[in-house]
N, C-alpha and C positions, 0 to 999 in steps of 0.2 A: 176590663173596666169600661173602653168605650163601647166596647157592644154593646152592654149594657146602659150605657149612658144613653149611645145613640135609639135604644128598641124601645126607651120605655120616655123618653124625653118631647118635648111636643112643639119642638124646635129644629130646623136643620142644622146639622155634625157638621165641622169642617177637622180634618187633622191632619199635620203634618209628625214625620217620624225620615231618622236620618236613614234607615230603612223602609224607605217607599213597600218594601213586599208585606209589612204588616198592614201598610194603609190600604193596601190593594185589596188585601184579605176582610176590608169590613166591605168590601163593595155590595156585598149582598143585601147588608141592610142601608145603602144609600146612604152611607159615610163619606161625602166629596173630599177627596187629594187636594193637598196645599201643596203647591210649588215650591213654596217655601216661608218661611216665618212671619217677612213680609205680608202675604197675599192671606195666613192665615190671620191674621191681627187686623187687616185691614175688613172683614168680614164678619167678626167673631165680635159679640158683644161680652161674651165671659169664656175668657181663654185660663184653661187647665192646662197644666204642665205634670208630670212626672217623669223625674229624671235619675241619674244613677248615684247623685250625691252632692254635696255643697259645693266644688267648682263648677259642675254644669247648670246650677241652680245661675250662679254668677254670670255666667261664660254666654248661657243664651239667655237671659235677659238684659246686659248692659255689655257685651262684644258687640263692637260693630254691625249692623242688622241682626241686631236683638232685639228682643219683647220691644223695651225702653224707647227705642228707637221710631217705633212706627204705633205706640199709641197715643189714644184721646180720649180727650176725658168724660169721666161716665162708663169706663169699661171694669171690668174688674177682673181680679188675676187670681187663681186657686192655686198653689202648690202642694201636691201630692207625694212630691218627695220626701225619702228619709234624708236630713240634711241637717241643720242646728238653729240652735234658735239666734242666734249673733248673723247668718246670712238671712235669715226672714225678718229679723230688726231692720238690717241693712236695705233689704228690698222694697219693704210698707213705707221707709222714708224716702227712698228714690220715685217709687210712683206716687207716692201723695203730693211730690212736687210738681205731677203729671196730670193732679186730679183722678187718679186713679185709684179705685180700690185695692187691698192683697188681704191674702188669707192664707194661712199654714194647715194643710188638712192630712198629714200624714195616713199611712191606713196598716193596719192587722189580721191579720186570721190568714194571709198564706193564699197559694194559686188558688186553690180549692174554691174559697170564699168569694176570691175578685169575679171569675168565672161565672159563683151562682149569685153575685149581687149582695154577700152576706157579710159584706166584710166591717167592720169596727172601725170609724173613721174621726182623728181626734183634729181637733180645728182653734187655733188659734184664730181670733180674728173679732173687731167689735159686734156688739148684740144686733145691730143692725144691719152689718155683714151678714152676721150669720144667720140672720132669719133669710136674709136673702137667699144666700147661697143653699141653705139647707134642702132644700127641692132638688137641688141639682144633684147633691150628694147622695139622698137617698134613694136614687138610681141604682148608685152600686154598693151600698151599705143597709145594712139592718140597725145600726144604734153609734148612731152621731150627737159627740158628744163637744160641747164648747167648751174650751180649757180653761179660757182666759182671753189675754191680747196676742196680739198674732207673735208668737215664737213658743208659745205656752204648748201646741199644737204638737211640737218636735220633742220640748224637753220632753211629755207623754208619752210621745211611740219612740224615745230613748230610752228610756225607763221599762218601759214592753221588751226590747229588743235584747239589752241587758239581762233582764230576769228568765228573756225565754233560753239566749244562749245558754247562761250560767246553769239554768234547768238540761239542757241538752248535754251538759261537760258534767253532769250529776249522771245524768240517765247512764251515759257511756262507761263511768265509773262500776256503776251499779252492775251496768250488764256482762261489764268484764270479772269482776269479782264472781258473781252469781254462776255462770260460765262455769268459770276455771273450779268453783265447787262444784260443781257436778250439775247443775239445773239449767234445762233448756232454756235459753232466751226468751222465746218468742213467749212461753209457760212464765217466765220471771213476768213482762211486766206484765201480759195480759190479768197475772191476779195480783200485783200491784196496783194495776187501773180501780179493782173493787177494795182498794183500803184508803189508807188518807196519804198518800202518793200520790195517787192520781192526779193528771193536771193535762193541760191542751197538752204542752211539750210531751209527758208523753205517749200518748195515745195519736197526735200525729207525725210526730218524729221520731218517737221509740219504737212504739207497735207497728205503725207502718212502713218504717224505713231503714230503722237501724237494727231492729233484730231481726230483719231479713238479709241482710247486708246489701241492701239496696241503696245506690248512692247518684243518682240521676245527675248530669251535668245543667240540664235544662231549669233547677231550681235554686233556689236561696243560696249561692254560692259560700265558700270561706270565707274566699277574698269578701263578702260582700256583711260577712259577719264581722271581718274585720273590721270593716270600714265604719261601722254604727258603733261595736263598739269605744272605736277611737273617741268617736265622738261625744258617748254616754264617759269614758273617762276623762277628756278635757270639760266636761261639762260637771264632771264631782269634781275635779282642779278648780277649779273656779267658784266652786262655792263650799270649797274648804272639806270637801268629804274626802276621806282617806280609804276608797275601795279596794279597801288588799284583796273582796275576794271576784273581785270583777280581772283585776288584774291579775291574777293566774291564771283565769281563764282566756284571757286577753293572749298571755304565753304560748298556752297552749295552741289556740289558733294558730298564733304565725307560725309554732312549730309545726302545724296538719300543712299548715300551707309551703314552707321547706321542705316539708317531705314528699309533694307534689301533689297533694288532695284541695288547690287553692278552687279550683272549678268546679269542683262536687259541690251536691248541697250537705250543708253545713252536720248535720249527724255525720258523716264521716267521722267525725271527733274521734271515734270511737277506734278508727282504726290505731290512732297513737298508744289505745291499752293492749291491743288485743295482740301489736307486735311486742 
């Protein structure tokens, strides 16, 4: 996502990451290393963050030399993370006391996407935010879409994130049955793809990863499925939805993740049928 920010953007990059060896890695295309949070805010007219979830959303923007701490007004703040919409409520009124803008810009479609710039990017934030910011974004997305006020941005890629697990604890289901009657996997979904099954989950998760049994550490983790969906179920808690079938699935995970699959990407699901 910064590469693609920084290669196509007509502005100099500044980034900080608590892994300096990622920042080092854009040096090619003239991404300048921030020391630190500070040094990056104090340079940066519109500072992006992507983080691993709603306490580090919290944790660096109002910890002690956080965001919070070292801006001024006229700047404005992108959040990229998956997180909820009650920390992006929270955050749009800490920096509007700062004269600061914020915006909720969660994103979809997987490495693949971030990589070629293609990825679905959903944005809470005012009309006037979002016309702003919209340039920025479509750097590294194809079709950015404005939700609403900024936490709108999250319920949306909650709502994604839900539908696509729940789709992946269907696939694995699917593939284990199919299986165990007699039919090759990889043969099940590739001609499920050409009927009205088909769907992203699974053609990038089914077909490419789970009917090989290919489980890479380097993607969309369990732990990391978990953790969105926690949040897409306190967020049907709160507005009275009673998801029995999100919460099976919900089971299921922390069971992949008991049985030691919490670091694989998320199609693992699959190995809870196949044992």
């Amino acid at each position: 996502m910064c590469r693609n920010l920084a290669k196509k953007i007509h502005v100099p990059v500044i980034a900080f990451d608590m892994d300096m060896n990622k920042v080092a890695a854009l040096s090619d295309i003239r991404v300048e290393a921030a020391p630190s949070i500070e040094a990056l805010v104090n340079k940066a007219n519109i500072i992006l963050m992507c983080l691993p979830g709603e306490p580090q959303v919290r944790a660096v923007c109002t910890q002690e030399g956080g965001i919070l701490e070292f801006v001024r007004p006229g700047q404005t703040i992108i959040d990229m993370t998956t997180a909820t919409a009650d920390v992006e409520r929270e955050m749009v009124k800490l920096f509007a006391e700062k004269s600061v803008d914020y915006a909720d810009a969660p994103v979809a479609r997987g490495v693949t996407a971030a990589e070629d710039g293609t990825l679905s990017i959903m944005v809470g934030a005012t009309t006037e935010v979002f016309d702003r910011i919209k340039p920025v974004l479509e750097t590294m997305g194809t079709d950015i879409t404005l939700c609403g006020d900024v936490g709108t941005g999250q319920v949306v890629k909650l709502m994604n994130n839900m539908i696509m697990v729940m789709n992946v604890s269907a696939l694995a289901e699917a593939l284990a049955i199919g299986t165990r009657a007699g039919v090759d996997g990889e043969l099940l979904f590739k001609t499920l793809s050409h009927g009205s099954a088909d769907s992203f989950a699974l053609r990038e998760h089914g077909i490419q990863y789970m009917a090989k049994g290919d489980f890479p550490e380097d993607i969309f983790p369990i732990t990391y499925s978990i953790k969105d969906m926690s949040y897409a179920l306190r967020l049907a808690e709160e507005t009275g939805v009673n998801a029995e079938g999100a919460r099976l699935v919900d089971r299921s995970l922390k069971e992949a993740e008991a049985a030691g699959y919490g670091k694989q990407y998320s199609p693992v699901l699959y190995k809870l049928f196949e044992e």
